[in-house]
N, CA, C and O atoms as CSV, one atom per row, in Angstrom:
chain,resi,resn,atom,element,x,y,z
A,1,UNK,N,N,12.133,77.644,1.572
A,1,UNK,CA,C,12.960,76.463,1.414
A,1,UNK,C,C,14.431,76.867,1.498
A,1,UNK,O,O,14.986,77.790,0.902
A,2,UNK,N,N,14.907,76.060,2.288
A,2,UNK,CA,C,16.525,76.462,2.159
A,2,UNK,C,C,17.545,75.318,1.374
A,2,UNK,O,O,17.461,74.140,1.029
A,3,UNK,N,N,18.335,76.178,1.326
A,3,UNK,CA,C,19.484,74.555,-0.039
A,3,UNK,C,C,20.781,75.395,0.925
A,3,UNK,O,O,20.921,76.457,1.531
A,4,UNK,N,N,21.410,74.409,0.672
A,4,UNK,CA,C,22.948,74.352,1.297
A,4,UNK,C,C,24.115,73.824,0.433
A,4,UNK,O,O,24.148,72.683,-0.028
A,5,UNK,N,N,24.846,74.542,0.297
A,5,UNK,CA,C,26.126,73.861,-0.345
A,5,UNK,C,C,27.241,73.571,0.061
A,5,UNK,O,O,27.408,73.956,1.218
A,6,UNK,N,N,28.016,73.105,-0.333
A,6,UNK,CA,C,29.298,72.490,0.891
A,6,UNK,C,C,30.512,72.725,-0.287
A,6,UNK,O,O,30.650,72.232,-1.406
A,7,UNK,N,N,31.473,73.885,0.626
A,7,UNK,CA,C,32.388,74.263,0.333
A,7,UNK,C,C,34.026,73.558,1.063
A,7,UNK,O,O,34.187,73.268,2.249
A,8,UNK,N,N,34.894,73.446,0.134
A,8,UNK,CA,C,35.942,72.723,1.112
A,8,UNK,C,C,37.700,72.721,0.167
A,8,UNK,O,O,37.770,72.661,-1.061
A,9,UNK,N,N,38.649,72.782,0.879
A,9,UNK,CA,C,39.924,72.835,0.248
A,9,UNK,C,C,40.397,71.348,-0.039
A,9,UNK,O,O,40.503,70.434,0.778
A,10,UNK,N,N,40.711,71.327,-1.695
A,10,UNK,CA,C,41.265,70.085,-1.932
A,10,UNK,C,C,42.518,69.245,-1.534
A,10,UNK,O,O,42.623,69.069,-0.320
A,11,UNK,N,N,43.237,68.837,-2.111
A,11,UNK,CA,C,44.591,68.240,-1.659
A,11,UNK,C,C,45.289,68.617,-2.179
A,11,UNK,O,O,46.451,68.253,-2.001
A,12,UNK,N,N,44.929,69.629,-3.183
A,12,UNK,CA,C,46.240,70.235,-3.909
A,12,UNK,C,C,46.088,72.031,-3.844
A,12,UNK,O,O,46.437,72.901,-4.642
A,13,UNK,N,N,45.390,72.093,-2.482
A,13,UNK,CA,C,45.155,73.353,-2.327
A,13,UNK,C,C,44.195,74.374,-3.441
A,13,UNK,O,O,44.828,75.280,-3.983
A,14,UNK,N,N,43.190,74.287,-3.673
A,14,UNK,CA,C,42.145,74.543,-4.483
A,14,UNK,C,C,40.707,74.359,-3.792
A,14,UNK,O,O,40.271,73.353,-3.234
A,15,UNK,N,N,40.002,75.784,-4.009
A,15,UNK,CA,C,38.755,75.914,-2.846
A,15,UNK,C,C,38.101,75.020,-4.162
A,15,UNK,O,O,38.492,75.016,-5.329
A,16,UNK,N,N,36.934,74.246,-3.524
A,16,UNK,CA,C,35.881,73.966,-4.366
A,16,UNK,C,C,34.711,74.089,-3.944
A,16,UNK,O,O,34.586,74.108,-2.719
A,17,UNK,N,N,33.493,74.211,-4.779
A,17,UNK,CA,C,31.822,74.179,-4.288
A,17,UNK,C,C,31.341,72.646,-4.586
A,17,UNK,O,O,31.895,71.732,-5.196
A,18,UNK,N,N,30.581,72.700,-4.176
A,18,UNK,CA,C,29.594,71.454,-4.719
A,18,UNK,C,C,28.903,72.066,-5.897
A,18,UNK,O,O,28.654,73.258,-6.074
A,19,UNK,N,N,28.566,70.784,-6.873
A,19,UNK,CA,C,27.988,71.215,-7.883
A,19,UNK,C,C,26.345,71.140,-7.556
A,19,UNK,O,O,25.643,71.699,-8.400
A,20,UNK,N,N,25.978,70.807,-6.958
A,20,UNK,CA,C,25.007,70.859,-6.537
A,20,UNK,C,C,24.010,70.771,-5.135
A,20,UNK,O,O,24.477,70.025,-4.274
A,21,UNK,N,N,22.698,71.431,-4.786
A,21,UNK,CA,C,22.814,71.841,-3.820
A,21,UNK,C,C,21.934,70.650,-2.834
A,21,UNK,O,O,21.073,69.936,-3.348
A,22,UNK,N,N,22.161,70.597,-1.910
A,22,UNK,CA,C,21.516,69.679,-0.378
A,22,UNK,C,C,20.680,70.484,0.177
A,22,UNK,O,O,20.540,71.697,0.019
A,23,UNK,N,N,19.892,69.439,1.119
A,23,UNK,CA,C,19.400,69.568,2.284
A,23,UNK,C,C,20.237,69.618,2.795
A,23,UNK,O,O,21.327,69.376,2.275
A,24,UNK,N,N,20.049,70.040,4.348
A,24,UNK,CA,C,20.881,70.117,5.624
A,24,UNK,C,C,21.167,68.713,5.704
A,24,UNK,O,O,22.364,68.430,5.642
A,25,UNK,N,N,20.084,67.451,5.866
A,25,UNK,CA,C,21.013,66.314,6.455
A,25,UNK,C,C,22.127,65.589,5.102
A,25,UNK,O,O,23.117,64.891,5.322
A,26,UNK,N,N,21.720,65.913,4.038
A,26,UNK,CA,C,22.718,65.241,2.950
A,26,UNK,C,C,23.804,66.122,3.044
A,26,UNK,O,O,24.942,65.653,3.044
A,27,UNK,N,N,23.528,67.923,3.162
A,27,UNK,CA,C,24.729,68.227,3.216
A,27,UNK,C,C,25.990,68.200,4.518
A,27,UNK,O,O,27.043,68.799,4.300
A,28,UNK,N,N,25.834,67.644,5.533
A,28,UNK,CA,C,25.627,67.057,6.740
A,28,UNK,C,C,26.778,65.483,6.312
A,28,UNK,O,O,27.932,65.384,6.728
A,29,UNK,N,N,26.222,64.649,5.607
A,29,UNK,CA,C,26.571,63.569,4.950
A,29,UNK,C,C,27.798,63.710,4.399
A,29,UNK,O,O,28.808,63.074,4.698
A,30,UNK,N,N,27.631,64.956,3.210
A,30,UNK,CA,C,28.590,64.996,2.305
A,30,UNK,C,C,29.716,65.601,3.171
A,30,UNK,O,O,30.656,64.814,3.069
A,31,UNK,N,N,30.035,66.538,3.905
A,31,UNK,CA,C,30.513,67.185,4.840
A,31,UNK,C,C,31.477,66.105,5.399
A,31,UNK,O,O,32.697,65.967,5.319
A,32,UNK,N,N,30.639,65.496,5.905
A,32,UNK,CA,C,31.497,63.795,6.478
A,32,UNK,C,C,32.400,63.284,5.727
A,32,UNK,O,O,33.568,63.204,6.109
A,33,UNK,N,N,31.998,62.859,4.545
A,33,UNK,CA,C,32.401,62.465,3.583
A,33,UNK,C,C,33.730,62.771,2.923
A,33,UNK,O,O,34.588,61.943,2.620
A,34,UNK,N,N,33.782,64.296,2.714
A,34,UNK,CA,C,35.087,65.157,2.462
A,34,UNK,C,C,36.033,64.945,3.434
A,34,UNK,O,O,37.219,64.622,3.365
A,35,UNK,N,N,35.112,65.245,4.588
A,35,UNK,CA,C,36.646,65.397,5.477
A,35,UNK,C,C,36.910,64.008,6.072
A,35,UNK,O,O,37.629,64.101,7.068
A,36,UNK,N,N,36.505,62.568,5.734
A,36,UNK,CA,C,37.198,61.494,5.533
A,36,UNK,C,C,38.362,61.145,4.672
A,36,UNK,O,O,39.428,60.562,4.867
A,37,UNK,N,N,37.597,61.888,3.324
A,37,UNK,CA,C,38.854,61.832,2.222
A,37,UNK,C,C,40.277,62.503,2.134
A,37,UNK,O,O,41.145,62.275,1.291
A,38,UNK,N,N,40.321,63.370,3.177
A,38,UNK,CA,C,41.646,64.481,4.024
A,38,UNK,C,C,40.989,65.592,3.357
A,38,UNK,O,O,41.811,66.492,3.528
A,39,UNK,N,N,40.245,65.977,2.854
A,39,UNK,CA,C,39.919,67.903,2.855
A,39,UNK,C,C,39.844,68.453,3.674
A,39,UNK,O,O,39.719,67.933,4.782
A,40,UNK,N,N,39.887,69.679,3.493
A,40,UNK,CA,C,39.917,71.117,4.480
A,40,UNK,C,C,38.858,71.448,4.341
A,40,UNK,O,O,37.931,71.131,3.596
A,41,UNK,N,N,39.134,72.674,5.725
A,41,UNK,CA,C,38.075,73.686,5.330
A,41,UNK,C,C,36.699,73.399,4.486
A,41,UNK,O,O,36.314,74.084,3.539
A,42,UNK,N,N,36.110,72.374,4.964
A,42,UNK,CA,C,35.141,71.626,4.649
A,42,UNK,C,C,34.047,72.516,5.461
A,42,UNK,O,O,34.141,72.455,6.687
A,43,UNK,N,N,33.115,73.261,4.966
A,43,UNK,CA,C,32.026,74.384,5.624
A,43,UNK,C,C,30.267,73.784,4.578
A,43,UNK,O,O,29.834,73.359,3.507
A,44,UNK,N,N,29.941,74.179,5.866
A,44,UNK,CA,C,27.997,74.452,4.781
A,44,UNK,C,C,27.923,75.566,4.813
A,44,UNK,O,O,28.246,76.451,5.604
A,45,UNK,N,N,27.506,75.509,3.966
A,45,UNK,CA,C,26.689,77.284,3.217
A,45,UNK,C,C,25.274,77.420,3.069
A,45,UNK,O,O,24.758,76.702,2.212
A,46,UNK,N,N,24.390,78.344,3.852
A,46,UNK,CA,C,23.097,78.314,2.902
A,46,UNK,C,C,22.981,79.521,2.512
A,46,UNK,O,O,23.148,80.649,2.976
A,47,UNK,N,N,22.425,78.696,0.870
A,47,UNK,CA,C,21.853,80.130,0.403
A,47,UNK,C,C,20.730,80.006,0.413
A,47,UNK,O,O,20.243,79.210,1.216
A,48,UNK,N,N,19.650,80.957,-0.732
A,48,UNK,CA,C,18.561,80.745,-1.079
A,48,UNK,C,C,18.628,79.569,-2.359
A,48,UNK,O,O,19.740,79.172,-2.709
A,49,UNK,N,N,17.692,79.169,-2.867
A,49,UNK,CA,C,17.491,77.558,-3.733
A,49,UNK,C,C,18.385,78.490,-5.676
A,49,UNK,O,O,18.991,77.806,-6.501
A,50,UNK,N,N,18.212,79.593,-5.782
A,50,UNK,CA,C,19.070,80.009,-7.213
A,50,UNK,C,C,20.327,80.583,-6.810
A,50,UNK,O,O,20.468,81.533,-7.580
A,51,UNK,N,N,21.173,80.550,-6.151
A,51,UNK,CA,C,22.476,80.870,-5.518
A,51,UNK,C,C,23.109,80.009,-5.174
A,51,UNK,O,O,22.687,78.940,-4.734
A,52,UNK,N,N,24.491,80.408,-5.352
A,52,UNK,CA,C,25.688,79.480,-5.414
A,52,UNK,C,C,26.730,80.328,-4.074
A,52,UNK,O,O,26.601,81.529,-3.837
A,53,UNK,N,N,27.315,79.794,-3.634
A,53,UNK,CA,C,28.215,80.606,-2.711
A,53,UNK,C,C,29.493,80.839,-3.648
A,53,UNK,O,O,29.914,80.033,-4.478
A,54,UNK,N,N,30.054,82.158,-3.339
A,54,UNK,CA,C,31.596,82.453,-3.718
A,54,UNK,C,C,32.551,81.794,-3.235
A,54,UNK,O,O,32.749,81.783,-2.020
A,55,UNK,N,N,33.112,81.304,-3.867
A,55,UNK,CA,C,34.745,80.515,-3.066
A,55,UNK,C,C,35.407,81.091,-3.864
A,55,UNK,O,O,35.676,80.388,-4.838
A,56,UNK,N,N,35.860,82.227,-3.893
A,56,UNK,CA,C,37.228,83.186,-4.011
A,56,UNK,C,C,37.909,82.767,-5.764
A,56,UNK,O,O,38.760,83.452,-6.331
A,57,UNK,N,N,37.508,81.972,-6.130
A,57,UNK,CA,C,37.903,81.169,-7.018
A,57,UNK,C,C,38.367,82.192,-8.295
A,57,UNK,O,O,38.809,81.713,-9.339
């Protein structure tokens, strides 16, 4: 099984993760979603389903 998380730069310059993890087509969705709202660097990530990706944070 794969999970995906969606990583992206805010508006005040601050990486963030999702708090929680997607499928490909929701994370797909959410992806959209961000970079409607003006975010950056809006990326998918997969990990495995107990992993979180690093955002430098």
């Amino acid at each position: 099984m794969k999970s995906y998380w969606v990583t992206w730069t805010d508006a005040e310059g601050r990486k963030r993760v999702s708090v929680v993890s997607y499928n490909k087509s929701s994370a797909e969705d959410r992806k959209e979603q961000l970079e409607g709202e003006g975010c950056t660097d809006v990326e998918i990530v997969e990990t495995k389903p107990s992993e979180r990706p690093d955002v430098g944070a």
